[in-house]
C-alpha positions in Angstrom: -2.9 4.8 29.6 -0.2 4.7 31.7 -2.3 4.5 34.7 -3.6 1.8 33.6 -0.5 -0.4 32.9 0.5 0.4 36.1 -2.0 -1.3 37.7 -2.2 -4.2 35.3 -0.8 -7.1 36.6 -2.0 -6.2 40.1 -5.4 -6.3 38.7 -5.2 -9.6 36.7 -3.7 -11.4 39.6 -6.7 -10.5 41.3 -9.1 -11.7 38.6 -7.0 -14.7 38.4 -7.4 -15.6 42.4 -11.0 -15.1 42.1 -12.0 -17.1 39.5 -9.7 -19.7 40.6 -12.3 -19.3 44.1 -15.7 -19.5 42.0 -14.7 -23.3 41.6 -14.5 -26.1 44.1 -14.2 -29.6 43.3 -14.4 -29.2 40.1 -17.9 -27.6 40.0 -19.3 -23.5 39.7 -20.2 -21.9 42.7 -22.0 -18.6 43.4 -19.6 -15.9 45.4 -20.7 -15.4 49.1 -21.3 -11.9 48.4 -20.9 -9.6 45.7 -18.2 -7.6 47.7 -15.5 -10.3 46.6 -15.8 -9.5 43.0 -15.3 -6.1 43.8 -12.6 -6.0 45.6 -10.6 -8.2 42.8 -11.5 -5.6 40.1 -11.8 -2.1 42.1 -8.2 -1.3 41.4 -8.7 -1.8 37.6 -12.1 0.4 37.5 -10.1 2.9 39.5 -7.1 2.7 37.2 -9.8 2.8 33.9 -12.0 5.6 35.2 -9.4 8.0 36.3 -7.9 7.8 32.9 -9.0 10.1 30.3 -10.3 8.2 27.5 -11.2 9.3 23.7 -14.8 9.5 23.4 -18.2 9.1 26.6 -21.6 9.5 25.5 -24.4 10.3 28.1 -28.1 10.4 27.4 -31.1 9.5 29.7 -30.0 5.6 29.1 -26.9 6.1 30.5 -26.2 4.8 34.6 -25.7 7.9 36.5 -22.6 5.8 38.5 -20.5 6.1 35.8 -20.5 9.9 35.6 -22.6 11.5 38.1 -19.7 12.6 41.3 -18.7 9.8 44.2 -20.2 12.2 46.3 -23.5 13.4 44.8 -24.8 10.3 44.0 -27.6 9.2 46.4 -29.0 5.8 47.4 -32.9 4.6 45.8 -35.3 3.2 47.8 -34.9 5.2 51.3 -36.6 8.0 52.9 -34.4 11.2 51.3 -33.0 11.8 47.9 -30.1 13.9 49.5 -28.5 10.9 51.2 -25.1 11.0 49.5 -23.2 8.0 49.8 -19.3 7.7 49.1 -17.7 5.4 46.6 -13.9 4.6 46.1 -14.7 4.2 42.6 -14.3 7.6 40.7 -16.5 9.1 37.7 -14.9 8.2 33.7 -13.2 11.3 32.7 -13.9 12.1 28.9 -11.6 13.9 26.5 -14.4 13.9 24.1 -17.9 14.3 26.2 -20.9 13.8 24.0 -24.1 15.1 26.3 -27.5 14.9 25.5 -29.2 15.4 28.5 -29.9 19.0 30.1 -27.4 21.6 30.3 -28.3 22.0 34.5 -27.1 18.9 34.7 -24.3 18.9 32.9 -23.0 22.3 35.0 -24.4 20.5 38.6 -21.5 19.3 40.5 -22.6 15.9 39.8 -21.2 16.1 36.3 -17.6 18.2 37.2 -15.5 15.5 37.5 -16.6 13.9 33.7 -16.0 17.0 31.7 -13.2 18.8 33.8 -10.6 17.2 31.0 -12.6 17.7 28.0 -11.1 19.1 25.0 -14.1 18.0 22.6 -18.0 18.8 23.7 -20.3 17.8 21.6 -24.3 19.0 23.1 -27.2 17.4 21.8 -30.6 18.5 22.2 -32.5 22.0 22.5 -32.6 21.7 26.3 -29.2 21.6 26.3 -27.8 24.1 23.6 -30.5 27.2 25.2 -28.7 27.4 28.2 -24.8 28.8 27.2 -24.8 31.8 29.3 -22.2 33.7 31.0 -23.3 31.1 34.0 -21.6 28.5 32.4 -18.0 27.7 33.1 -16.0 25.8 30.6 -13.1 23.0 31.1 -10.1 25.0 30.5 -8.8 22.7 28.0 -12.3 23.1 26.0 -10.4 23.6 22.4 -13.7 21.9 20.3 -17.6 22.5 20.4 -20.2 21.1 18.5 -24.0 21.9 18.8 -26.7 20.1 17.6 -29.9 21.6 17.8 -33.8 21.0 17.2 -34.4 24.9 17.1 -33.0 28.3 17.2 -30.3 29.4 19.3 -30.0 33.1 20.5 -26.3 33.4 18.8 -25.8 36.6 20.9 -25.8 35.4 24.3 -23.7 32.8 24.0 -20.6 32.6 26.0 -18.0 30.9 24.1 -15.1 28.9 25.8 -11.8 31.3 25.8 -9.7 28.9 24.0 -12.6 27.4 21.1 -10.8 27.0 17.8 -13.4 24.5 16.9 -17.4 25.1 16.7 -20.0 23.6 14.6 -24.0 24.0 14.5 -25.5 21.2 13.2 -28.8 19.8 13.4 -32.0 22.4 12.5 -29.8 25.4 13.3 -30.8 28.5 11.1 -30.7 31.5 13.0 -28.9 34.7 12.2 -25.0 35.3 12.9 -24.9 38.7 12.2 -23.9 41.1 15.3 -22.4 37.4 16.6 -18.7 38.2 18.5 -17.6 34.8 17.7 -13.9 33.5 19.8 -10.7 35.7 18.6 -9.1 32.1 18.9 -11.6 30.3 16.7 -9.9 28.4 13.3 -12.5 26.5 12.1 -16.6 27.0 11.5 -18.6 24.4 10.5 -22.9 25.1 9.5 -25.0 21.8 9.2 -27.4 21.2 6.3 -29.9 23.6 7.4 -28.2 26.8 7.8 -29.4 29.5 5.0 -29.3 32.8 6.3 -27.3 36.4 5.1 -23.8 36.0 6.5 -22.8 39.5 4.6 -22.2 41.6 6.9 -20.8 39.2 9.2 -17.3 39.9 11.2 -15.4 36.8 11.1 -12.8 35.8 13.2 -9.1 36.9 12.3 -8.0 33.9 13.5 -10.8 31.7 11.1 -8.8 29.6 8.3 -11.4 26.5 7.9 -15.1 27.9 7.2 -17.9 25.5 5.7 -21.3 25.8 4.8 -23.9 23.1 4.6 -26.3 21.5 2.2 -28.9 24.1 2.3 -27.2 27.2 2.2 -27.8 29.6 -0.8 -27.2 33.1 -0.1 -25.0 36.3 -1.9 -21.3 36.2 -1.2 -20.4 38.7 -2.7 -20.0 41.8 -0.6 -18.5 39.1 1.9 -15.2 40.2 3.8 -13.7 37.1 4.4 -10.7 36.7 7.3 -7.7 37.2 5.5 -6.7 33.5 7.3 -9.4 31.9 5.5 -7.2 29.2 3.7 -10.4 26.4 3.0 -13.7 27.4 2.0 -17.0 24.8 1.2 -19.8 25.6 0.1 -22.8 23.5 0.2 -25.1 21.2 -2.7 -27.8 24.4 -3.1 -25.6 26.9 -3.5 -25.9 28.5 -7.1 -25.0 32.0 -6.4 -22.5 34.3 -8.8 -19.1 34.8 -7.3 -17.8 36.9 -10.7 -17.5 40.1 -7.8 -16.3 38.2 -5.0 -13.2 39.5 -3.3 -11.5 36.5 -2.1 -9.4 35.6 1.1 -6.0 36.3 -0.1 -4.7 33.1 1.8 -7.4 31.6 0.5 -5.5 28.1 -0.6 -8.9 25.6 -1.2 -12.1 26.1 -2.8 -15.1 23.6 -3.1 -18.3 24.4 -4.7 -21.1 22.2 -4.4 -23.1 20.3 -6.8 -25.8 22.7 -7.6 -23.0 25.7 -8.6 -23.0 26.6 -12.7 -22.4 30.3 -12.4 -19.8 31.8 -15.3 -16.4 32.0 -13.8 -15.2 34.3 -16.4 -13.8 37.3 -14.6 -13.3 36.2 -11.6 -10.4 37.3 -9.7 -9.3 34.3 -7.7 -6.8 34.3 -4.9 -3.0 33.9 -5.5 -2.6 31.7 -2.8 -5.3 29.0 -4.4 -4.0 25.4 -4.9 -7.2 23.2 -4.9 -10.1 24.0 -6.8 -13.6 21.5 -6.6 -16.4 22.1 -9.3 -19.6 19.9 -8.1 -21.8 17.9 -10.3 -23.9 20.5 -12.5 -20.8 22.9 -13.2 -20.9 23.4 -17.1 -19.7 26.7 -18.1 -17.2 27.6 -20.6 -13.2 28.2 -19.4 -11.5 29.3 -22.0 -10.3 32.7 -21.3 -10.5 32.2 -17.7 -7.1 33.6 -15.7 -6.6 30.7 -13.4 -4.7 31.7 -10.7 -1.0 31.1 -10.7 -0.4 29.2 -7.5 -3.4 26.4 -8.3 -2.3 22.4 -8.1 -5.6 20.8 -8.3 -8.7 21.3 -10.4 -11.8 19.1 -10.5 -14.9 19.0 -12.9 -18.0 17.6 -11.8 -20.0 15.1 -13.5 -22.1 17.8 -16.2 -19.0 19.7 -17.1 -18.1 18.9 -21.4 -16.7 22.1 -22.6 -13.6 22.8 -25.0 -10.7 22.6 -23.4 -8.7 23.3 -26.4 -7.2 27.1 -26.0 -7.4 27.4 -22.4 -4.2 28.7 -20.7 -4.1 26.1 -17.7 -1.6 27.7 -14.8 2.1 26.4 -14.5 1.7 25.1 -11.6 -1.0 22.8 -11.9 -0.1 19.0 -11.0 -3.8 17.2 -11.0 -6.4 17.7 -13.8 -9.9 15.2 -13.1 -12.8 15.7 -15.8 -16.1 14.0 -14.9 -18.3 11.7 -16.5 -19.4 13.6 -19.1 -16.8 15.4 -20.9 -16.0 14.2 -24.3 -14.5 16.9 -26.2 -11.0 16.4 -28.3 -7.9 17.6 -26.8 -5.3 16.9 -29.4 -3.8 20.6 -29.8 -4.4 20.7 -26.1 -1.7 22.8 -24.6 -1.0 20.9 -21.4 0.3 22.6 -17.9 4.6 21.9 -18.1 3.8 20.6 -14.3 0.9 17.9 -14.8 1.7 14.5 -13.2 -1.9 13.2 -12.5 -4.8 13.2 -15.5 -8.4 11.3 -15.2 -10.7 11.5 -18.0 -14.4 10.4 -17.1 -17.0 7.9 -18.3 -18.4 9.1 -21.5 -14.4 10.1 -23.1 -13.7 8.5 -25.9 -11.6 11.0 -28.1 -8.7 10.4 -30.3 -4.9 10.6 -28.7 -3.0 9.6 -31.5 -0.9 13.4 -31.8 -2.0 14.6 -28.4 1.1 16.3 -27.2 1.4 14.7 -23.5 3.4 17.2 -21.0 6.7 15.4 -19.9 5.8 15.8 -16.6 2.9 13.5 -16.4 3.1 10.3 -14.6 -0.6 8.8 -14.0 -2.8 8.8 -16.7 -6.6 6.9 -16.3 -9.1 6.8 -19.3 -12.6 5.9 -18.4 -15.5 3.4 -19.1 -16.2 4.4 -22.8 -12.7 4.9 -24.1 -11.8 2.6 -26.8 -9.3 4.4 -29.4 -6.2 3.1 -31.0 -3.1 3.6 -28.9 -0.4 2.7 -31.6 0.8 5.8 -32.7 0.4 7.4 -29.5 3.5 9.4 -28.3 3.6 8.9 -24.3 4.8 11.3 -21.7 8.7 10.3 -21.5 7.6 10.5 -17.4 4.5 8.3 -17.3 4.5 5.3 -14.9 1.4 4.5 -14.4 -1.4 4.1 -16.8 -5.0 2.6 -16.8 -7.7 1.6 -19.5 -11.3 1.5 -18.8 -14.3 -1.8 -19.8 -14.6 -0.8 -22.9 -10.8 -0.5 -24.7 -10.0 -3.4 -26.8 -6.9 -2.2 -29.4 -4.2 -3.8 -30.2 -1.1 -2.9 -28.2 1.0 -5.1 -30.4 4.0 -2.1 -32.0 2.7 0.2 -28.9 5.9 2.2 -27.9 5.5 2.1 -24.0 7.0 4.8 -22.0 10.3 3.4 -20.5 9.6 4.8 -17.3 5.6 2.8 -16.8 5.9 0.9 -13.9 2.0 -0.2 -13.4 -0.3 -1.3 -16.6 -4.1 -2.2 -16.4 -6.6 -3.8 -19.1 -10.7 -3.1 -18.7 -12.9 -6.1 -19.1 -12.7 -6.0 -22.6 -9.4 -6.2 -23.2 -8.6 -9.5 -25.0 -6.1 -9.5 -28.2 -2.9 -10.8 -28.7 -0.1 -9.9 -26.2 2.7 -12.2 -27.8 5.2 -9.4 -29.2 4.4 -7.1 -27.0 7.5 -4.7 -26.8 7.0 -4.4 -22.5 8.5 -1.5 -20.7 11.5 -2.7 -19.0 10.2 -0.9 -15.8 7.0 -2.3 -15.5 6.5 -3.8 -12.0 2.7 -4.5 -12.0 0.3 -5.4 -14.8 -3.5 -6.5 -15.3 -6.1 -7.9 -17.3 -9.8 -7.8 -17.4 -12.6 -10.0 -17.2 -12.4 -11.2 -20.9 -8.9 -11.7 -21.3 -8.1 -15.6 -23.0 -4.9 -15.1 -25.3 -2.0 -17.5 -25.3 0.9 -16.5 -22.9 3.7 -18.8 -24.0 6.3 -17.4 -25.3 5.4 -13.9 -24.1 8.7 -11.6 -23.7 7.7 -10.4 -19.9 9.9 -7.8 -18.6 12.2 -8.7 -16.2 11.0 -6.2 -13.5 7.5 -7.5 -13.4 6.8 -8.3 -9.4 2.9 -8.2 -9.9 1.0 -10.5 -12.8 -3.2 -10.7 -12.7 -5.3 -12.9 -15.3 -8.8 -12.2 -15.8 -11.9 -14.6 -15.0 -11.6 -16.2 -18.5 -8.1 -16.6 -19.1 -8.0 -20.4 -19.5 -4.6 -21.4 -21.4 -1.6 -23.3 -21.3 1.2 -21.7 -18.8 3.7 -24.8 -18.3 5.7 -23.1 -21.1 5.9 -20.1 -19.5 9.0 -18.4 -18.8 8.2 -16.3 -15.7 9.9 -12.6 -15.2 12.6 -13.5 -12.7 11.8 -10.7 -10.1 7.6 -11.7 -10.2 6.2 -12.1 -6.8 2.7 -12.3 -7.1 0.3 -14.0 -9.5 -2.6 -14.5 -9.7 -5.1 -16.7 -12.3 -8.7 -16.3 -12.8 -11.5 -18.4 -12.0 -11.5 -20.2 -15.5 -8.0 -21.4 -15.5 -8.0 -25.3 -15.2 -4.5 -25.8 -17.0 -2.0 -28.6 -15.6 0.5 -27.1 -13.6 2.9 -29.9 -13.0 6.3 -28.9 -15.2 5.8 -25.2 -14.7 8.7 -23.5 -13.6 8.0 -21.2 -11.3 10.0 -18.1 -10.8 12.0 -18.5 -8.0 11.3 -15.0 -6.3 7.5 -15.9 -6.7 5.9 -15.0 -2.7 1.9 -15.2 -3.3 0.4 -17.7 -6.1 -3.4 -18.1 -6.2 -5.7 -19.9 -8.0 -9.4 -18.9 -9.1 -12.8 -21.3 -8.9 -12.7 -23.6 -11.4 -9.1 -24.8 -11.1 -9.0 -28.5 -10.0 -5.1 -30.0 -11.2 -3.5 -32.3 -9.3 -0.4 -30.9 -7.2 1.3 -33.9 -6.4 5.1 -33.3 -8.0 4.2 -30.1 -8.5 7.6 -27.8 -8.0 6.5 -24.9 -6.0 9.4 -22.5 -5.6 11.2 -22.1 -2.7 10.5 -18.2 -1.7 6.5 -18.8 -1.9 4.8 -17.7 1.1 0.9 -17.5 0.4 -0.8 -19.9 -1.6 -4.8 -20.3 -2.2 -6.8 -22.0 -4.0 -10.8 -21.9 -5.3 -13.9 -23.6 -4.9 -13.8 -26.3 -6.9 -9.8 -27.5 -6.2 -10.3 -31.5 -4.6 -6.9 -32.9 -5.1 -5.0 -35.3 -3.0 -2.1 -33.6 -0.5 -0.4 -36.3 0.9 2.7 -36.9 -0.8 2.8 -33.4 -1.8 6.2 -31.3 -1.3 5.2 -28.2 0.2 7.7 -25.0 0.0 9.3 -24.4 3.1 9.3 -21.2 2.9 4.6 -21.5 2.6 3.6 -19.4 5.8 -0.3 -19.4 4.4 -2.1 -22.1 2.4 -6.2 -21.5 2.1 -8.2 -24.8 0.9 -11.8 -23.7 -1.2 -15.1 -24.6 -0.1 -15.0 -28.0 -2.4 -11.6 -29.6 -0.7 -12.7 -32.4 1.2 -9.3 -35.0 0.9 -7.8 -36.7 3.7 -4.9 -35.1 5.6 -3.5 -37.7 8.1 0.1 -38.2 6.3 0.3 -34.8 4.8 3.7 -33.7 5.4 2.7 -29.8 6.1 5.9 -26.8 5.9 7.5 -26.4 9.0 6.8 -22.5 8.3 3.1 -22.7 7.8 1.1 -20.0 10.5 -2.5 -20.0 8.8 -3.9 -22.9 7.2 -7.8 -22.5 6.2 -10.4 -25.1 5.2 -13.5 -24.6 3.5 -16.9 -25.2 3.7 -17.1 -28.3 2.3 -14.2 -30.3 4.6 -15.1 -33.2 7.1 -12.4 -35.3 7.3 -10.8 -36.9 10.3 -7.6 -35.2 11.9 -7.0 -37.1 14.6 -3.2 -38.4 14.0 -2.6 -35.6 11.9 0.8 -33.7 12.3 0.5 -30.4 12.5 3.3 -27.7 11.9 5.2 -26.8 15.0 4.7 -23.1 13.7 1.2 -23.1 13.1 -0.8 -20.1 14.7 -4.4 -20.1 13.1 -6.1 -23.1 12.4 -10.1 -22.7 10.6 -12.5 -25.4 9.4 -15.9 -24.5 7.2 -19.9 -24.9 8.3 -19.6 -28.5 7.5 -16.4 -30.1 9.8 -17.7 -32.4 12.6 -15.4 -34.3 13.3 -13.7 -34.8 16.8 -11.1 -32.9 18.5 -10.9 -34.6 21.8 -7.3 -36.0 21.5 -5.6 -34.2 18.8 -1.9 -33.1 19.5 -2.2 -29.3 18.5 1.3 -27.9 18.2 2.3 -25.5 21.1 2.1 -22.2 18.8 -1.9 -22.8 17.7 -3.9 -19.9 18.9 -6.8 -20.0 17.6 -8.8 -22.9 16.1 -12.2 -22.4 14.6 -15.2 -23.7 13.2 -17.2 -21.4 11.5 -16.4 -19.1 13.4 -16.7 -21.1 16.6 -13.6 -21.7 18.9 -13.0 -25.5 19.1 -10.0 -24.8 22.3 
């Protein structure tokens, strides 16, 4: 890149000066010859190209100038196809070469100069992958190698690049590893969907520490004598195959199984090193009894798995817990890991947790879809700060002792009783309600360290006797509420205020506080502006789709960057002064109106149309 700044201005000079030449009097003209366009831009092709850049991709559509050599390249149209001819611009240089043409090409001279800095190659094609010989040559730098394939390859001819700590084989590649002397430097091994063969047998890399297998694979791993660097292991959808006698990696740190696996785990030795452990979506076999391994942090059910959890010794060390969508089994007596600090129970829960005995340690706690159990008596983890309800819970939360350290609280759809009395945690920063929410919020005792407030799409009711938390920055109403808003008193620390669809209260004396910064309103909001006292602290004010009032006379914030029409605006803004500060300017599908004339402030960088520049 740097070569490229160097030559910048240089360059843009040039472009400058030669544009500035396509017109005379006022009028286009053609160039006299091609050659003046190239002179203005060779320096910033050569600059470009001789710069190694992230990612070239070559096939048979691809020009040959831009990465065949300067000097192999040969002219069409005369008598010989070995007339090379010299250019002063050079080949693109690729860090990351994606070829699919043949691999003689790719090792011809012609092609040198593209993949001499390569660190990733990625060959596509049968053509190309057939050919990897001790012929070929690799860029020194060559640290990543991916093969796709239509066919076969013969694994044991293959000369691999001295430095590869990358390889995958991708595409319809299936043939046998065994007897394959695969790099000493190699770290991670990737097989593609179709790979199924015996890898038992197989002598891994000592360096290996990444090592997945595809969708198709399915074959005995026991008997397997995995690298003892092996630190992440995957294992693909099909594979259902018992691993009760596997002898583990004993770096071994994460395990994924895929979603076909439902083998008994019971008496399975597993690694100490393990931290992350991944059940796919059929995985349904009983735990209890099972001798986790001490080390483990994370452990994920699939989607199938609803077995008792009550009596299993979970490890000491284990921080996340995720059940999927089907378990529904009670865990009050549950003996929780001391450690816990993330829980997620699926779709279907829907258990009582009145006397679950929550470790002190937890902090995020989700219940899913179904869940709709009273949370009175519930006992919270003295830890917990954030905590989540799914569509379904609708309990009253009135005499709900909250856990003094929750800092973000969300309502499901459902949600919709009485919130007056509520005893709030005096920590809570962000809270939420669902779809259904419509209670009175007057006189509602909101903690003072609320900075986040959302109201569901039916919350329709009275706020101007609302006193706000004094630390709330962002609210937000849904598109129901059409309550008057003149005589609320905002908070004074409120920064982002936005209205939903159906809102449509006039604004005029409104007393918008002075720290707002974004400010939006819906669809169906058509109320007079002018005469309305803006913030001046409002950097962003968005208009819906059914605004269509005049704006000559508004007097707009002298901090406004971004102000947005919608759809449904066509009103004249010739005369209209703008903000000195304003940056983005954006009208809807329907403004026609003319520009020719109008006094854009010296900041504006963008006006637009749908879509459409108007500069």
């Amino acid at each position: 890149m740097a070569r490229v700044i160097e030559w910048r201005t240089r360059c843009l000079d040039a472009f400058v000066i030669a544009l500035s030449q396509a017109c005379e009097g006022g009028e286009k003209r053609w160039y006299a010859s091609t050659l003046e366009l190239q002179l203005t831009s060779l320096d910033l092709c050569r600059a470009c190209r001789t710069t190694s850049i992230l990612h070239v991709h070559v096939d048979d559509q691809t020009p040959r100038s831009l990465w065949s050599s300067r000097t192999a390249q040969t002219r069409p149209n005369t008598r010989s196809w070995n007339l090379h001819i010299s250019s002063r611009v050079p080949v693109v240089r690729a860090l990351r070469l994606t070829w699919a043409l043949s691999m003689e090409a790719l090792l011809r001279k012609a092609a040198i100069e593209l993949w001499t800095w390569s660190e990733r190659l990625e060959l596509l094609g049968s053509s190309c992958v057939s050919s990897l010989g001790s012929e070929v040559v690799w860029p020194r730098g060559l640290t990543q190698l991916v093969l796709y394939t239509d066919s076969d390859i013969a694994m044991g001819t293959v000369w691999w690049p001295v430095r590869l700590q990358y390889l995958a084989l991708r595409g319809r590649f299936n043939a046998s590893i065994a007897g394959v002397v695969f790099p000493a430097s190699l770290q991670q091994l990737s097989f593609g969907n179709h790979f199924n063969k015996p890898i038992a047998g197989v002598v891994w890399p000592s360096s290996l520490q990444k090592l997945s297998f595809g969708d198709s694979f399915n074959q005995p791993i026991a008997g397997v004598a995995w690298p003892s660097s092996l630190q992440e292991l995957s294992v693909g959808s099909l594979f259902n195959q018992p691993i009760a006698g596997v002898v583990w990696s004993s770096s071994l740190q994460q395990l994924w199984f895929g979603d076909n696996f439902n083998q008994p785990i019971t008496g399975v030795v597993w690694p100490s090193s393990l931290q992350q452990l991944s059940f796919g979506y059929s995985f349904n076999q009983p735990i209890a009894g099972i001798a986790w391994p001490s080390s483990l942090q994370h452990l994920y059910f699939g989607s199938q798995f609803n077995q008792p959890t009550t009596g299993v010794v979970w490890p000491s060390s284990l921080q996340q817990l995720l059940f999927g969508y089907s378990f529904n089994k009670p865990i009050v007596g549950m003996m929780w890991p001391a450690s816990l600090q993330q829980l997620s129970f699926g779709l279907l829960f829907n258990q009582p947790i009145a006397g679950v005995m929550w470790p002190s340690s937890l902090q995020q706690l989700w219940f899913g879809y179904n869940f709709n159990q009273p949370i009175a008596e519930v006992a919270w983890s003295s830890s917990l700060q954030q905590l989540s309800f799914g569509f379904y819970f609708n309990q009253p939360i009135v005499g709900v002792m909250w856990p003094v350290s929750l800092q973000k609280l969300s309502f499901g759809d459902s949600f919709n009783q009485p919130i007056a009395g509520v005893a709030w945690p005096s920590s809570l920063q962000q809270l939420s309600f669902g779809h259904n929410f419509n209670q009175p919020i007057a006189g509602v005792v909101w903690p003072s360290s609320l900075q986040q407030l959302s109201v569901g799409h039916n919350f329709n009711q009275p706020i101007a006797g609302v006193v706000w938390p004094s630390s709330l920055q962002q609210l937000s109403v849904g598109h129901n509420f059409n309550q008057p808003i003149a005589g609320v008193v905002w908070p004074s620390s409120l920064q982002q205020l936005s209205f939903g669809y159906n809102f449509n209260q006039p604004i005029a004396g409104v007393a918008w506080p002075s720290s707002l910064q974004q400010l939006s309103f819906g669809y169906n909001f058509n109320q007079p502006m002018t005469g309305v006292v803006w913030p001046p602290s409002l950097q962003k004010l968005k208009l819906g789709d059914g605004f269509n009032q005049p704006i000559v006379g508004v007097a707009w914030p002298a901090c406004l960057h971004n102000l947005s029409f919608g759809d449904g605006f066509n009103q004249p803004i010739a005369g209209v002064m703008w903000p000195s500060s304003l940056r983005q300017l954006s009208f809807g599908y329907r403004f026609n109106q003319p520009v020719a004339g109008v006094a854009w402030p010296t900041t504006l960088q963008s006006v637009t149309s749908f879509g459409e520049s108007l500069l």
